[in-house]
LUMLUMDREN-7953 format. One record per residue (C-alpha): residue number from 1; residue in three letters; x negated, z, y. Coordinates in Angstrom, 3 decimals. Layout:
+-----+--------+----------+----------+----------+
! num ! residu !        x !        z !        y !
+-----+--------+----------+----------+----------+
! NUM !    ALA !        X !        Z !        Y !
...
+-----+--------+----------+----------+----------+
This chain:
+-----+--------+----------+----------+----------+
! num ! residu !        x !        z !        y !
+-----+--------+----------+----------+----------+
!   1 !    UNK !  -13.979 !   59.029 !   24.607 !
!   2 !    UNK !  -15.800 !   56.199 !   27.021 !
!   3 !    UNK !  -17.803 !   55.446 !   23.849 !
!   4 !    UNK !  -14.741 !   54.549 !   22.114 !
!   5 !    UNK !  -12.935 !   52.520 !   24.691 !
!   6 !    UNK !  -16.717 !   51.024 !   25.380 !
!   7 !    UNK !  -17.933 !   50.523 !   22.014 !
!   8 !    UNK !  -15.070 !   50.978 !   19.171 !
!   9 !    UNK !  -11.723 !   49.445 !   21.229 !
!  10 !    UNK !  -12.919 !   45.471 !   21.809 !
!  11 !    UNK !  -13.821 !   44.862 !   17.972 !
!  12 !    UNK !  -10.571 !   46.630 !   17.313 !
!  13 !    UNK !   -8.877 !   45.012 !   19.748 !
!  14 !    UNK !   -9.682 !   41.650 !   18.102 !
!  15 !    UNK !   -8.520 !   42.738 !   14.518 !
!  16 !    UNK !   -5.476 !   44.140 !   16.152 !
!  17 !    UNK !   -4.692 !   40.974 !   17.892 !
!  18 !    UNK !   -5.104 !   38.991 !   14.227 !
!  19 !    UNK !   -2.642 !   41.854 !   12.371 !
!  20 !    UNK !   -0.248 !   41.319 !   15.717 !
!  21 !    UNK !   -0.376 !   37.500 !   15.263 !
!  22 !    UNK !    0.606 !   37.454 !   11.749 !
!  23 !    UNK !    3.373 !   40.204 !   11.914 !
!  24 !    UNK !    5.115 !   38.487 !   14.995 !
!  25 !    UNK !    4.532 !   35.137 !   13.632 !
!  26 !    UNK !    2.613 !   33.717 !   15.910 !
!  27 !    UNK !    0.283 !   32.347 !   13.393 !
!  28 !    UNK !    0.990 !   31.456 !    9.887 !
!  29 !    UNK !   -0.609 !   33.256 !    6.606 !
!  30 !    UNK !   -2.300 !   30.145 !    5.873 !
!  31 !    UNK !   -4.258 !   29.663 !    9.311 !
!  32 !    UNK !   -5.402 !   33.480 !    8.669 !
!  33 !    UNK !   -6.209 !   31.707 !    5.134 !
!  34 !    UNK !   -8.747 !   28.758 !    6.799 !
!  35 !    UNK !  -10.022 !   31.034 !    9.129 !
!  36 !    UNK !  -11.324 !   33.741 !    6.962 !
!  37 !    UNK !  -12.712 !   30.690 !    4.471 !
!  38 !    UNK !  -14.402 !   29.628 !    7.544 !
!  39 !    UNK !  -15.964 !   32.388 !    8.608 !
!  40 !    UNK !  -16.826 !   33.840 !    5.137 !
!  41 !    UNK !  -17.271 !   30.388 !    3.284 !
!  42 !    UNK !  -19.503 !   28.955 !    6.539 !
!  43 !    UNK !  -20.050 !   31.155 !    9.740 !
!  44 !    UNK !  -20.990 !   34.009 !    8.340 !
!  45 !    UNK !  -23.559 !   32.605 !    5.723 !
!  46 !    UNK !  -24.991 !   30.741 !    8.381 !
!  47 !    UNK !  -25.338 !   33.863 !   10.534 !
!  48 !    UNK !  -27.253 !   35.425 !    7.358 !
!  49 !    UNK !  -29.154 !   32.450 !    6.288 !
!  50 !    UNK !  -30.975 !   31.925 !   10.088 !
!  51 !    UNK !  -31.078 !   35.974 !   10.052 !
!  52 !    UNK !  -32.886 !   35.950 !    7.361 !
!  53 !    UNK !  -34.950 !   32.957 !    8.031 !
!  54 !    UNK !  -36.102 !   34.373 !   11.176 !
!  55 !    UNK !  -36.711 !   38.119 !   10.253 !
!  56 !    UNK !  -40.109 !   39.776 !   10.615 !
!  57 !    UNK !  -40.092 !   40.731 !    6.527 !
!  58 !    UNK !  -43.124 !   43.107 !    6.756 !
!  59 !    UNK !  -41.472 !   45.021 !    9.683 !
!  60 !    UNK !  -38.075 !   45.204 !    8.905 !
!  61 !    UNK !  -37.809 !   45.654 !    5.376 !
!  62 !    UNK !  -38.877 !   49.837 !    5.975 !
!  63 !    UNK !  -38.038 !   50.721 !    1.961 !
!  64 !    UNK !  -37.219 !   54.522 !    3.264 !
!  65 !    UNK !  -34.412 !   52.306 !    5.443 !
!  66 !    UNK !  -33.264 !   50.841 !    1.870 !
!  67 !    UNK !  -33.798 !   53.828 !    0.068 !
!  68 !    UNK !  -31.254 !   55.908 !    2.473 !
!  69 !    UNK !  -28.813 !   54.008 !    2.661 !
!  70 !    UNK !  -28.690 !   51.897 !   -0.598 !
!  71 !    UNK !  -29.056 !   55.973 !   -2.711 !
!  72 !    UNK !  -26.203 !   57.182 !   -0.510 !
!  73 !    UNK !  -24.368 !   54.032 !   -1.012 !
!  74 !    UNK !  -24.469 !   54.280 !   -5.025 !
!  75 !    UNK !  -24.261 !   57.843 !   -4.864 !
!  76 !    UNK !  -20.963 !   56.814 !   -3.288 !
!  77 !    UNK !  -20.045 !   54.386 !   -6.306 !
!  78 !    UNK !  -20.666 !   56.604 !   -8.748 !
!  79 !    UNK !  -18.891 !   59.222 !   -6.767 !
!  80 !    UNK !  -15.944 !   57.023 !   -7.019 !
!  81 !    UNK !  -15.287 !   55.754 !  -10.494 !
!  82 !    UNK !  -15.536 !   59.465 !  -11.478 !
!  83 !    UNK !  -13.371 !   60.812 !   -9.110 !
!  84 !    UNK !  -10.954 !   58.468 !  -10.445 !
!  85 !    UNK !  -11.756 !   58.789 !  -13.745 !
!  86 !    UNK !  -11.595 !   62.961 !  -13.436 !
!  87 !    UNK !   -8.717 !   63.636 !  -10.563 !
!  88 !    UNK !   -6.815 !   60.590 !  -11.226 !
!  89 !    UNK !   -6.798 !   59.971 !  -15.057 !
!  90 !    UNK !   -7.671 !   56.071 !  -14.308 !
!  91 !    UNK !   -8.900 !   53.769 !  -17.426 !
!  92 !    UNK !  -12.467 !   52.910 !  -16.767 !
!  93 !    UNK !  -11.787 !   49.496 !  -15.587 !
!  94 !    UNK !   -9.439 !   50.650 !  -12.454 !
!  95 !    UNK !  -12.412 !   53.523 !  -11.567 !
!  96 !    UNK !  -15.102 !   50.467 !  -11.643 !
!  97 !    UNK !  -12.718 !   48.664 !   -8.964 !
!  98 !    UNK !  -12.219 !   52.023 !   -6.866 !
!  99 !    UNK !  -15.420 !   52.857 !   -6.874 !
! 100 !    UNK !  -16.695 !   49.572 !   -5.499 !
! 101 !    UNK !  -14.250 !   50.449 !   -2.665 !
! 102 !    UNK !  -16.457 !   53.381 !   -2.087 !
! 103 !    UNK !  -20.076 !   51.577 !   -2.465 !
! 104 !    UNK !  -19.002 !   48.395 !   -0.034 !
! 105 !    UNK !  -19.002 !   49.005 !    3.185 !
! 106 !    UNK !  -18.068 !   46.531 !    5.947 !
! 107 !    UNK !  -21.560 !   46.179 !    7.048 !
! 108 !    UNK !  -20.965 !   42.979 !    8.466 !
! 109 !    UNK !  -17.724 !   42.315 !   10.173 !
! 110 !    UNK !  -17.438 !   46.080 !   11.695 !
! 111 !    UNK !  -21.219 !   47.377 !   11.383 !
! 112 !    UNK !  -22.720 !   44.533 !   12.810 !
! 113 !    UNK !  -20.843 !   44.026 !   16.076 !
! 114 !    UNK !  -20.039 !   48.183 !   16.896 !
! 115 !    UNK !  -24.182 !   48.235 !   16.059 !
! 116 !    UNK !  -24.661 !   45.634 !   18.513 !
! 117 !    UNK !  -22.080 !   47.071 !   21.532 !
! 118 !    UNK !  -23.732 !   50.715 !   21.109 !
! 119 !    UNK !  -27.274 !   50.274 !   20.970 !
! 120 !    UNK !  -27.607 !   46.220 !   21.948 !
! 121 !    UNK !  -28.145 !   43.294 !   19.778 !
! 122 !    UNK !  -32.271 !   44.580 !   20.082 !
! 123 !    UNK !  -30.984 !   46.802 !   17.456 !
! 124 !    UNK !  -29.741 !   45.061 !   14.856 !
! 125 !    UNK !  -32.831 !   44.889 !   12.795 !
! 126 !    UNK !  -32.641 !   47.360 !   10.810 !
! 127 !    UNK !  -28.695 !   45.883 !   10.011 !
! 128 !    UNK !  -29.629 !   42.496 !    8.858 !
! 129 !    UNK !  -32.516 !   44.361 !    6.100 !
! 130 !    UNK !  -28.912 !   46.439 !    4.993 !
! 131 !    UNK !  -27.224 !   43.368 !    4.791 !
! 132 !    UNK !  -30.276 !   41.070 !    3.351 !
! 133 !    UNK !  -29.918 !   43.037 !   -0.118 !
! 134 !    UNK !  -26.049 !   44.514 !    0.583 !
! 135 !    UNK !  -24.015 !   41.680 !   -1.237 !
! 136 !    UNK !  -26.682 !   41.145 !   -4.010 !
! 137 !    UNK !  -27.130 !   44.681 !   -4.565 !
! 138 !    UNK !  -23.405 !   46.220 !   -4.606 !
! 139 !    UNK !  -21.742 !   42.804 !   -6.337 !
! 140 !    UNK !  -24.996 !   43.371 !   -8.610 !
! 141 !    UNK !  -24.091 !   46.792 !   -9.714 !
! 142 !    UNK !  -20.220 !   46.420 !   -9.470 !
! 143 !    UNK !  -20.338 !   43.511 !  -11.862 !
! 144 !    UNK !  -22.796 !   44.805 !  -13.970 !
! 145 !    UNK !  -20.541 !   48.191 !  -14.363 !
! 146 !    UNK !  -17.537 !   46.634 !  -14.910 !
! 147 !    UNK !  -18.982 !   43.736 !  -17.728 !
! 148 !    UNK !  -20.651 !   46.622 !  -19.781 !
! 149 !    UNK !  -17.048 !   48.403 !  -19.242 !
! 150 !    UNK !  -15.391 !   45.311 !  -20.008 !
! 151 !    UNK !  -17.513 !   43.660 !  -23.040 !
! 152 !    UNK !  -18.306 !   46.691 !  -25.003 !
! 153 !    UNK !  -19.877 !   45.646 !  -27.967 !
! 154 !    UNK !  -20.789 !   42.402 !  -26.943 !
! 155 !    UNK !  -24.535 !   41.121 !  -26.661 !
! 156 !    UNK !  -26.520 !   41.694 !  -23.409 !
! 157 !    UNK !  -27.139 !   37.984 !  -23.089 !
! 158 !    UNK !  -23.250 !   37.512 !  -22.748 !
! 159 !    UNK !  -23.169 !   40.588 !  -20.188 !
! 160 !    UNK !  -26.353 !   39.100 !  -18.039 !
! 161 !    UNK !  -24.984 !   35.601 !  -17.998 !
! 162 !    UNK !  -21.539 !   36.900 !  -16.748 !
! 163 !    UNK !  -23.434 !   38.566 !  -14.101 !
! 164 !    UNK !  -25.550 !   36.162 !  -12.586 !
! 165 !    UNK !  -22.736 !   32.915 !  -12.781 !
! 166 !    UNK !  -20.482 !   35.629 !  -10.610 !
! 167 !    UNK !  -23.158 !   36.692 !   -8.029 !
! 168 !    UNK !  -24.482 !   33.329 !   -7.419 !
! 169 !    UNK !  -21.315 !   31.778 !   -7.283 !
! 170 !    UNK !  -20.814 !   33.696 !   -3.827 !
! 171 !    UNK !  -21.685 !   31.883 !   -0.525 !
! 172 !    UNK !  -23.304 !   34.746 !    1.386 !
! 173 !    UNK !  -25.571 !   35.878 !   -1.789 !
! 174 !    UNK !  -26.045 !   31.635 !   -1.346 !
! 175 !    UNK !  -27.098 !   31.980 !    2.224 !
! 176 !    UNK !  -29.249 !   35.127 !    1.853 !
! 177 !    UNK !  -31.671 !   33.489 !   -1.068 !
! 178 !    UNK !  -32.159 !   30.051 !    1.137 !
! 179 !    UNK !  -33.054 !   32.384 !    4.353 !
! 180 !    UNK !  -35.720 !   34.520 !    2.024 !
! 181 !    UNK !  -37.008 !   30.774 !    1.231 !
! 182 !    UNK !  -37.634 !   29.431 !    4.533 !
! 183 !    UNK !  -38.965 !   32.556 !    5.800 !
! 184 !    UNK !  -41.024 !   33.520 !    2.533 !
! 185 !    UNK !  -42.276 !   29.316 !    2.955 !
! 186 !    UNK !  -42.990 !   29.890 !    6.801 !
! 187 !    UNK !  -40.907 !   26.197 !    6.969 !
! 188 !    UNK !  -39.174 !   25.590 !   10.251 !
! 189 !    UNK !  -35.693 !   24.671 !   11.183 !
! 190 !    UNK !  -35.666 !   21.735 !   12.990 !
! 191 !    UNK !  -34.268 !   22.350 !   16.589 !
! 192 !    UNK !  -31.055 !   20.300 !   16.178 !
! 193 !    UNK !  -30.292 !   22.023 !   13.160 !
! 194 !    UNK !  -30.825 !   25.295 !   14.681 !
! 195 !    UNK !  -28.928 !   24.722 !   17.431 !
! 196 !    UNK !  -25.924 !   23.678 !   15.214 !
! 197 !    UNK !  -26.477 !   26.563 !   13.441 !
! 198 !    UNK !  -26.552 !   28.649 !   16.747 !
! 199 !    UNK !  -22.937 !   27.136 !   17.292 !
! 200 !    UNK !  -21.530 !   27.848 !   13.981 !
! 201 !    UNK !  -23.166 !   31.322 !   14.110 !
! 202 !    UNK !  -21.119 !   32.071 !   17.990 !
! 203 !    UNK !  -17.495 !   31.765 !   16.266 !
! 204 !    UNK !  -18.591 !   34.192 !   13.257 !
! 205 !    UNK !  -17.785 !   37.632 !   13.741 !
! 206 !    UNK !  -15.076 !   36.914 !   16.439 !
! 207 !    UNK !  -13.341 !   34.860 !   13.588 !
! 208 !    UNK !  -13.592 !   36.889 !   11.495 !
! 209 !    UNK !  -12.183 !   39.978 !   13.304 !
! 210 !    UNK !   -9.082 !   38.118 !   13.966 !
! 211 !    UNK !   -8.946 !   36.994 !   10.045 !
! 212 !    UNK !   -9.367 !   40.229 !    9.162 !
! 213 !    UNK !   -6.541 !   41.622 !   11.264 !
! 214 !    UNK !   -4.486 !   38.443 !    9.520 !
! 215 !    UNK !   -5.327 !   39.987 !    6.438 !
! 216 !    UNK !   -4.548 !   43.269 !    6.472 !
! 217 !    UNK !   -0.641 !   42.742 !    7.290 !
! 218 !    UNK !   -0.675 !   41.237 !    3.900 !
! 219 !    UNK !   -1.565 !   43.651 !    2.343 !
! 220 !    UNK !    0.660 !   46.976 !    3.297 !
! 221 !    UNK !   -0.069 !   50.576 !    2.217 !
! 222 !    UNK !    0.937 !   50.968 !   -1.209 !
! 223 !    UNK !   -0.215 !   52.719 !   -4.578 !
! 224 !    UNK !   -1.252 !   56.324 !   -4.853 !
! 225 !    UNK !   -1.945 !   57.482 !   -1.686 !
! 226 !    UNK !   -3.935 !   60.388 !   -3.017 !
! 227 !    UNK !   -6.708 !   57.854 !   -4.679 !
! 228 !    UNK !   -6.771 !   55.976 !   -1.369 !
! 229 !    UNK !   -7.256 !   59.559 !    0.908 !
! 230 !    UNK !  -10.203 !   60.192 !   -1.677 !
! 231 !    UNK !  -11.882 !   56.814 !   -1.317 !
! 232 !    UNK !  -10.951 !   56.853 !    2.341 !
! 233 !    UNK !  -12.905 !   60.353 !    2.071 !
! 234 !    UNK !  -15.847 !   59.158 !    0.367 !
! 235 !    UNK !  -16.186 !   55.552 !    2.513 !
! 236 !    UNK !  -15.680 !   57.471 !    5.944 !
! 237 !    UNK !  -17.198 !   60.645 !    5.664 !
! 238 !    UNK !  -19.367 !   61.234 !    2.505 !
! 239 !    UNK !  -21.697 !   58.036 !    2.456 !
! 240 !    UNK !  -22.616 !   58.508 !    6.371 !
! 241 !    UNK !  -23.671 !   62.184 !    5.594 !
! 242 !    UNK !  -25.305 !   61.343 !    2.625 !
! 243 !    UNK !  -27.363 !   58.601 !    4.402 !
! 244 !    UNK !  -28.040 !   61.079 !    7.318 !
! 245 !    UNK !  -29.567 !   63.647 !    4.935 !
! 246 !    UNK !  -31.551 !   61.210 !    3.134 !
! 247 !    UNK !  -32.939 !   59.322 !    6.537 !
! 248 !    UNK !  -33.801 !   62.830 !    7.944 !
! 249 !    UNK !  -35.787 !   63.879 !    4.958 !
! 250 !    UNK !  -37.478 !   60.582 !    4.970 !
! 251 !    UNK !  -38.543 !   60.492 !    8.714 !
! 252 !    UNK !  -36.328 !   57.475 !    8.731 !
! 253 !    UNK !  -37.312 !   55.978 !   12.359 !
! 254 !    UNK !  -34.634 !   56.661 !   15.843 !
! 255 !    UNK !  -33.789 !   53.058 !   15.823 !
! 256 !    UNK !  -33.288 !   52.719 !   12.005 !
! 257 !    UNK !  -31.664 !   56.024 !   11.635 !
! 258 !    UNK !  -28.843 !   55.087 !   13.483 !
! 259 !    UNK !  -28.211 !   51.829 !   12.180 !
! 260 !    UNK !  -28.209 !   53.058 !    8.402 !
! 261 !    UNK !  -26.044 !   56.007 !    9.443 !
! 262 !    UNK !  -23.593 !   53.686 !   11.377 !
! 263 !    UNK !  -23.468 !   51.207 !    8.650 !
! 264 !    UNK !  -22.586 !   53.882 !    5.950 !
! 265 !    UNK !  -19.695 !   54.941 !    8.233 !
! 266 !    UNK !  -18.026 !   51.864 !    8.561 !
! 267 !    UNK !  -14.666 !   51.444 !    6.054 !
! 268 !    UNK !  -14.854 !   49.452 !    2.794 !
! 269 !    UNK !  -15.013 !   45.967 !    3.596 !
! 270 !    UNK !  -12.377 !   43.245 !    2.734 !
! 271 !    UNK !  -15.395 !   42.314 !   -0.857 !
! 272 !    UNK !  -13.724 !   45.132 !   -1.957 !
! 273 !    UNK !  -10.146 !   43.829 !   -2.281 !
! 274 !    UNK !  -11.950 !   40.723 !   -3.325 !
! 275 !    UNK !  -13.735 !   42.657 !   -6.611 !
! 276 !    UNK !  -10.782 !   44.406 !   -7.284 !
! 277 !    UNK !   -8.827 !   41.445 !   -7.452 !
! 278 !    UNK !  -11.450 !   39.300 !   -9.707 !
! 279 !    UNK !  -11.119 !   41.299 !  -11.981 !
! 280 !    UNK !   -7.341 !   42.318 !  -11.802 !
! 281 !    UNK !   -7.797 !   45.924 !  -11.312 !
! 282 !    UNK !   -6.411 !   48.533 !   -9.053 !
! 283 !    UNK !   -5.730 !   45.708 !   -6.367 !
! 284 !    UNK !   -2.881 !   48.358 !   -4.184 !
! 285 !    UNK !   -5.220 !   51.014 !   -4.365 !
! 286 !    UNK !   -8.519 !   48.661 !   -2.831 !
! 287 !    UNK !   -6.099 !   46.366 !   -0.511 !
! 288 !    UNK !   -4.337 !   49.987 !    0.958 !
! 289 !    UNK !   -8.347 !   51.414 !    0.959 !
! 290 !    UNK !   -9.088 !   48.458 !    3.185 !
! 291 !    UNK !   -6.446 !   48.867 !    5.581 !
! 292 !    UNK !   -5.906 !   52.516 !    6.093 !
! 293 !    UNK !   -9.939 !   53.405 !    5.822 !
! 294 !    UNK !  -10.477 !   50.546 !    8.770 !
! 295 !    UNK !   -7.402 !   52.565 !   11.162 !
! 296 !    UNK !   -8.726 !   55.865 !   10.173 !
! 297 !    UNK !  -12.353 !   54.683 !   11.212 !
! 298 !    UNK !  -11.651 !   54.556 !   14.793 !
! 299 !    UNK !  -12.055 !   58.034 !   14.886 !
! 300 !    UNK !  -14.259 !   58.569 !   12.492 !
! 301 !    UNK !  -16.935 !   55.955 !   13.788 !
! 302 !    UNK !  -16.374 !   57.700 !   17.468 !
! 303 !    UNK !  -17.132 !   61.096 !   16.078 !
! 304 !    UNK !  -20.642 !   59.800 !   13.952 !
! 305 !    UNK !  -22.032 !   57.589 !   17.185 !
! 306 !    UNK !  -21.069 !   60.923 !   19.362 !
! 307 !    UNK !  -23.341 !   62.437 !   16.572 !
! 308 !    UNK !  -25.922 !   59.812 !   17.132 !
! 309 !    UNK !  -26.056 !   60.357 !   20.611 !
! 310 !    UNK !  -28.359 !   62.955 !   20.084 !
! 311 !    UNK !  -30.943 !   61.346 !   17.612 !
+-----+--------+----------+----------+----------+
């Protein structure tokens, strides 16, 4: 229980405070709006890009890291769209959308600061390689499911196109490609721009805790409530296992193991809403995901770092 109150409580705390803000009226919709443009639009891509920029490539990028938590994460996806497809009698379109709820997990607004109270911010490593590929990979393999779903019969020229003018019309996919530059280039950041980065970078994730609280009111439990307990299942409880098993097998390192496992086990992040409403489909089920997977995931992230306590 002191883990939770230590580690779990202040982040949130912070969303909490955001949802309270909104529902009280204390701040209006469209500040919640800004803020979350801010922090995903600006803050957090320059978090990534000077992340990226500065990481150690040979040392962090560990491909049995990758390969844990990137196969549990599409085992996850796949997991998903059929469970939908099977249980739930959704058209193929809706089970692409669900089962990007299942494959995205909030790696960066919850992972990255409950990583960083448990274990110190020493340990977020192995996080930013997760998060280096996590947009590029999962919008990657969403959109790529859901245009061969969507443009049966059409030419894969159409299909790739579509792809890459949606992936690289995102700011942290953006942010990630310049970092791999600069580092890849060995160019430095001149010091003024690096410390205006360094200020940009301070307001991120608290930002964007409080947007995300904002955000959630909006959007209020609704839709079946049986395809939400299964995604809620899968996001929570199946993808951290899965990542566990794979990590063990592998030999996956202390430090590393607990950082993929933690990441896996943190609730489908607010992308998924934002997939899911690109493309029109199943947007109660992924909003309700969002919010009920993030309250359920106080417990659930208390019981997998009391299960870390031991690696």
């Amino acid at each position: 229980m002191q883990t939770l109150l230590d580690v779990i409580l202040p982040v949130f705390l912070v969303i909490g405070f955001g949802y309270v803000s909104v529902w009280r009226g204390l701040f209006p919709v469209s500040g919640i709006d800004g803020i979350m443009r801010f922090a995903q639009g600006f803050a957090i891509p320059c978090l990534l890009f000077k992340a990226i920029a500065e990481l150690d490539l040979g040392a962090s990028f560990d491909p049995r890291l990758l390969v844990s938590f990137y196969t549990g994460a599409t085992l996850c996806f796949f997991a998903g769209i059929f469970g939908a497809r099977i249980l739930f009698k959704r058209d193929w379109e809706d089970c692409i959308a669900i089962g990007f709820c299942c494959l995205f997990s909030n790696s960066l607004l919850l992972g990255l600061p409950i990583t960083e109270r448990a274990y110190g911010a020493d340990a977020l490593t192995a996080n930013y390689a997760i998060i280096a590929i996590h947009s590029p990979f999962c919008y990657g393999l969403g959109i790529t499911a859901m245009e061969i779903t969507r443009n049966r019969g059409k030419s894969p020229l159409m299909m790739a196109r579509g792809v890459a003018t949606a992936m690289f019309r995102n700011a942290l996919v953006i942010a990630i490609v310049l970092g791999f530059i600069v580092n890849i280039s060995n160019m430095p950041i001149p010091g003024v721009v690096n410390e205006a980065l360094s200020l940009i970078i301070r307001a991120a994730l608290p930002a964007a805790l409080f947007a995300l609280g904002g955000v959630l009111f909006q959007y209020k439990p609704e839709g079946d409530l049986r395809t939400i307990g299964m995604v809620c299942a899968i996001a929570l409880l199946l993808h951290p296992a899965l990542v566990w098993g794979i990590g063990a097998s592998l030999s996956l390192p202390p430090d590393a193991f607990r950082s993929a496992v933690l990441t896996a086990a943190m609730a489908p992040g607010f992308n998924a809403y934002i997939f899911a409403d690109m493309y029109g489909r199943a947007r109660r089920v992924a909003a309700s995901s969002v919010l009920l997977a993030t309250l359920g995931s106080i417990l659930t992230v208390w019981v997998w770092l009391t299960l870390l306590g031991g690696v």
